[in-house]
N, C-alpha and C positions, 0 to 999 in steps of 0.2 A: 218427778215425771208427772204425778198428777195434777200437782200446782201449774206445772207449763201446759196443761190440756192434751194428754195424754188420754187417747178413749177407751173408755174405760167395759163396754158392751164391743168391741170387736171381737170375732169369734175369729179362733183357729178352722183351717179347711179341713184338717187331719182328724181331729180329735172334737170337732165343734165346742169350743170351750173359750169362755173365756178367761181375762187375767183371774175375776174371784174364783172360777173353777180352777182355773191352777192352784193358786193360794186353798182352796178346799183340798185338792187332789195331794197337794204337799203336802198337809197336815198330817195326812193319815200314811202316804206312801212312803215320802223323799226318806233319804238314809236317816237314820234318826230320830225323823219326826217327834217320837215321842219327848223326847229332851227339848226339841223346841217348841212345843206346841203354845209357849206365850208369843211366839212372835208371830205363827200362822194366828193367831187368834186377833193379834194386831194388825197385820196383812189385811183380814177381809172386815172385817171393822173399818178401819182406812178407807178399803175401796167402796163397803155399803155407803159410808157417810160422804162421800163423795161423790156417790150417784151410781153404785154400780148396779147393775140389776139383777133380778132373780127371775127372770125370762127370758128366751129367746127372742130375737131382736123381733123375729116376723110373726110370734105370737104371744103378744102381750098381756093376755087375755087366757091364757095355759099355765097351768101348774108344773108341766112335765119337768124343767130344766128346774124349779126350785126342790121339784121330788129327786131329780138328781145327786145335786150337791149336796142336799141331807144326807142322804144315804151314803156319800162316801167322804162326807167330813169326819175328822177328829170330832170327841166329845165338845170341845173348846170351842171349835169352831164352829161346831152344831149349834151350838148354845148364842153366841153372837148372830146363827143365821134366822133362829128360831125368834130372836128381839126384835129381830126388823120385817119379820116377814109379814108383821099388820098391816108397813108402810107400805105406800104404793111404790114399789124400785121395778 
């Protein structure tokens, strides 16, 4: 889906989240999680290096949604979001 231009900052109306907030939010929550936590950690690796961001579409310029996903990432996936969070996404 990424490959074919799938977007990748579309937020949910429900939950304002995007796909790498899902992918975060799974990490820690989905059944399991902890057993999978290489593939969430592959999950938003994937979607950083593909453009995903760590802001809100209408403020690019705020930390708020990157302090989010920290806080409710897996270790793993903290750790992936923590490497890119120098770039500009």
């Amino acid at each position: 889906m990424i490959d074919a231009g799938a977007p990748l900052d579309l937020f949910d109306t429900t939950h304002d989240s995007s796909p790498l907030g899902w992918a975060v939010h799974g990490s820690r929550y989905s059944g399991d999680a902890a057993a999978r936590e290489a593939d969430y950690v592959e999950i938003a690796r994937m979607l950083l290096e593909a453009g995903s961001s760590l802001h809100y579409p209408d403020r690019p310029a705020d930390d708020a949604y990157r302090q989010r996903l920290l806080a409710d990432a897996s270790t793993g996936v903290e750790r992936v979001l923590r490497e890119t969070s120098h770039e500009d996404h």
